[in-house]
Wavefront OBJ file of the C-alpha trace (Angstrom):
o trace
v 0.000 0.000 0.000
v 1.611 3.453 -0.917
v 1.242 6.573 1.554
v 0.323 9.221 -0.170
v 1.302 12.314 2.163
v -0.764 15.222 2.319
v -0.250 18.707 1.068
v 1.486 20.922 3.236
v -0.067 24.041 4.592
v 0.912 27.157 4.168
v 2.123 28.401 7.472
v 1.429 32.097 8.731
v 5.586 32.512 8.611
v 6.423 31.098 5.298
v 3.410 33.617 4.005
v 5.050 36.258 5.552
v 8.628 35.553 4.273
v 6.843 35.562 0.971
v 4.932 38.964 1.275
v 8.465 40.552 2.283
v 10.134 39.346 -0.566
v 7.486 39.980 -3.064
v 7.414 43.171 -1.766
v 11.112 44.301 -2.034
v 11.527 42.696 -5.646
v 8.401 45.389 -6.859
v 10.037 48.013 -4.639
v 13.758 47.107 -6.177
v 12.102 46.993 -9.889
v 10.499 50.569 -9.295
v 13.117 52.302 -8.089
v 15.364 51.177 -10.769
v 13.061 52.170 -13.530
v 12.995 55.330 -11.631
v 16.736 55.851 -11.996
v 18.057 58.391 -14.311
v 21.493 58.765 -15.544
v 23.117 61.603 -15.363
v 25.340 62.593 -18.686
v 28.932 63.694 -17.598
v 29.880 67.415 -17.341
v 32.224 68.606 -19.740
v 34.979 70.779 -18.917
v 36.840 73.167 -21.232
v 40.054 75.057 -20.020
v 43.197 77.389 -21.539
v 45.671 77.512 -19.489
v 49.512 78.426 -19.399
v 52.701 76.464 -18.120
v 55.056 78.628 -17.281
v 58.428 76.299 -18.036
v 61.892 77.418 -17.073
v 64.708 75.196 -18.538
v 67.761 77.556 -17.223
v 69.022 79.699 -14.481
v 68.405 79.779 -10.617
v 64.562 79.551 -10.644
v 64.530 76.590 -13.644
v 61.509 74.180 -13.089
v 62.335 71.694 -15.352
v 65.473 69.863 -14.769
v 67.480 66.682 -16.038
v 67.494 63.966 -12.895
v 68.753 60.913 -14.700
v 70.028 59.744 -18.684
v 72.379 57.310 -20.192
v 75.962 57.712 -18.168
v 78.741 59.676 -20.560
v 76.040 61.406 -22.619
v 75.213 64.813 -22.848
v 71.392 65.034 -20.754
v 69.035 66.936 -22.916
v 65.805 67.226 -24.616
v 67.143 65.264 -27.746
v 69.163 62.648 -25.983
v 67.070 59.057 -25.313
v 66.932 57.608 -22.034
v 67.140 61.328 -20.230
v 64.357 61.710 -17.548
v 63.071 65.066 -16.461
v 61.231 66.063 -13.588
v 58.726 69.366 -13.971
v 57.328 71.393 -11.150
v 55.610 74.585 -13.329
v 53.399 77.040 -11.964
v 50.148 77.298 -14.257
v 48.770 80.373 -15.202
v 45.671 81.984 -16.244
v 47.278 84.193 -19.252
v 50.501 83.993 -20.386
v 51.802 86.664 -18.891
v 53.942 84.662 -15.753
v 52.583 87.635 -13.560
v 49.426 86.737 -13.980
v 46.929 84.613 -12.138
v 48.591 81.238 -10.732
v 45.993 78.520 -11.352
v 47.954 75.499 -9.998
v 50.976 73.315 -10.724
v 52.568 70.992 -13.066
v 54.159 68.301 -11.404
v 55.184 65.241 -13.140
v 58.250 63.506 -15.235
v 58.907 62.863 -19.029
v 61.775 60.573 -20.765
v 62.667 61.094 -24.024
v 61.742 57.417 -24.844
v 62.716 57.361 -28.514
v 66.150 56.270 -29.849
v 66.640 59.025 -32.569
v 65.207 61.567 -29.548
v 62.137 62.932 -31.178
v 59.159 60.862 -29.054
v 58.424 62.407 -25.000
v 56.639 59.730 -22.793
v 54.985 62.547 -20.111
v 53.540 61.641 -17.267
v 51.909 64.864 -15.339
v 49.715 65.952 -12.979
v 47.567 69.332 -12.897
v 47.329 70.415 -9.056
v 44.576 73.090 -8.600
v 45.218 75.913 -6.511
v 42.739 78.346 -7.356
v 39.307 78.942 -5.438
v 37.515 77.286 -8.251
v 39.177 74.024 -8.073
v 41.144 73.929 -5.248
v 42.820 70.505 -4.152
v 41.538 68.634 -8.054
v 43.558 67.217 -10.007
v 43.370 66.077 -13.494
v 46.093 63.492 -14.636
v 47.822 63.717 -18.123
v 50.020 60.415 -19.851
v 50.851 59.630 -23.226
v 53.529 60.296 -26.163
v 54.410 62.906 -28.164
v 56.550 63.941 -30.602
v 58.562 66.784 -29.136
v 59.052 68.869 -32.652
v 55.520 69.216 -33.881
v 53.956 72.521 -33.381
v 51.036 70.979 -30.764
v 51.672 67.672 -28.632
v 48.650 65.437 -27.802
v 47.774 63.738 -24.302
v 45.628 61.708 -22.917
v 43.631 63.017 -19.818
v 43.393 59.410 -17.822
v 42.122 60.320 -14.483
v 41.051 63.285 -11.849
v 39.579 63.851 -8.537
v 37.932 66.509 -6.708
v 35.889 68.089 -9.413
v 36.938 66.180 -11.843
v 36.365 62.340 -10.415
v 36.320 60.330 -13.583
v 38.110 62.780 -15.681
v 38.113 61.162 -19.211
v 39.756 63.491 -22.054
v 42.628 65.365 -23.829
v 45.264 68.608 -23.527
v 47.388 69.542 -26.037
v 50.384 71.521 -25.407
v 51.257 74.532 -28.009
v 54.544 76.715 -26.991
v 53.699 80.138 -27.882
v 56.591 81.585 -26.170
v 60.229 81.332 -25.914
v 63.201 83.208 -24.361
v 66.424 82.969 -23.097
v 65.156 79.378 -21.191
v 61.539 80.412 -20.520
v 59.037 78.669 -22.356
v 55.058 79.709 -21.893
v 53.310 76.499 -23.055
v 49.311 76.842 -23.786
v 47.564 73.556 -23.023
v 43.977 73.576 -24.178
v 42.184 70.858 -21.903
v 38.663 68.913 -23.104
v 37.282 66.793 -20.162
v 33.962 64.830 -19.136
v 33.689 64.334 -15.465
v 30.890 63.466 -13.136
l 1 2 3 4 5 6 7 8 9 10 11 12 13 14 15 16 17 18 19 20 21 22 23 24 25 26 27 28 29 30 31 32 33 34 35 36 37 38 39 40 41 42 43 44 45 46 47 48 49 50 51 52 53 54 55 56 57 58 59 60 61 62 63 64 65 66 67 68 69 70 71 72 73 74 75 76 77 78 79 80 81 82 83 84 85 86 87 88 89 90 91 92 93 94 95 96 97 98 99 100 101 102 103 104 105 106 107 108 109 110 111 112 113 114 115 116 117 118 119 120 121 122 123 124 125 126 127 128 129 130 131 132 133 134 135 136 137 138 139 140 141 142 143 144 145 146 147 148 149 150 151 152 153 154 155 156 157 158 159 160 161 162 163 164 165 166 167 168 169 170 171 172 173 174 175 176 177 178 179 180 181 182 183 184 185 186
């Protein structure tokens, strides 16, 4: 003879549990449709490095190249390390926006290709304590260099873009450089 066992019942806690989690699933699926995405900012900026390769107050110097050659901007293998004030105009009187600070190698063999790695540091009252972060290669005698904007914080968490550099200036060792930076941020 085969039992046949009886249905079981539905028990005043197992309805419950399944109230609560019907009840979060419709909540969880509403506020989700709900959700809107915001579109990133976009951030355009002109600003001025203010470079000094010689004298006293130079902010660009040669730390390390090959051993028994010259250290310059055409020899491979020479590492520099850059701490220029930026500026608002190119005048180096006016405005300081931030700083610079970063290294580049002349990472070609015939001495014509920069690897740059840089950081923007804000200073001004705008945006004070961001930074955006700046990598790539260039090649150092076209008229404007290309770089990759990888990363930010601050204002610019998520910073996604590109600067180019332009010199518009140069004398006895004092370069004014104009980068033109394009960034989406949240």
């Amino acid at each position: 003879m085969a039992l046949i066992s009886a249905p079981k019942m539905l028990t005043a806690t197992t309805f419950s549990q399944l109230l609560l989690l019907s009840t979060c699933s419709i909540l969880m699926h509403s506020y989700s449709s709900e959700a809107t995405v915001q579109p990133p900012l976009t951030t355009k900026l002109v600003l001025y490095f203010q470079d000094i390769i010689a004298g006293p107050n130079a902010n660009d110097i040669p730390v390390v190249g090959i051993p028994g050659k010259l250290w310059s901007f055409s020899q491979f293998g020479t590492m520099f390390v850059a701490d220029e004030p930026i500026t608002e105009t190119p005048d180096p009187n006016s405005a300081m926006v931030g700083r610079a600070q970063g290294m580049y190698v002349i990472a070609s063999l015939d001495g014509s290709n920069v690897q740059t790695v840089f950081s923007i540091v804000f200073t001004n009252q705008a945006y004070n304590g961001s930074t955006l972060e700046l990598q790539g290669a260039g090649k150092q005698l076209q008229r404007v260099l290309e770089f990759a904007v990888v990363g930010g914080t601050g204002k610019f968490r998520f910073a996604r873009g590109y600067t180019t550099f332009e010199t518009i200036s140069f004398s006895q060792g004092h370069a004014v450089v104009q980068l033109n930076v394009t960034v989406r941020h949240d």
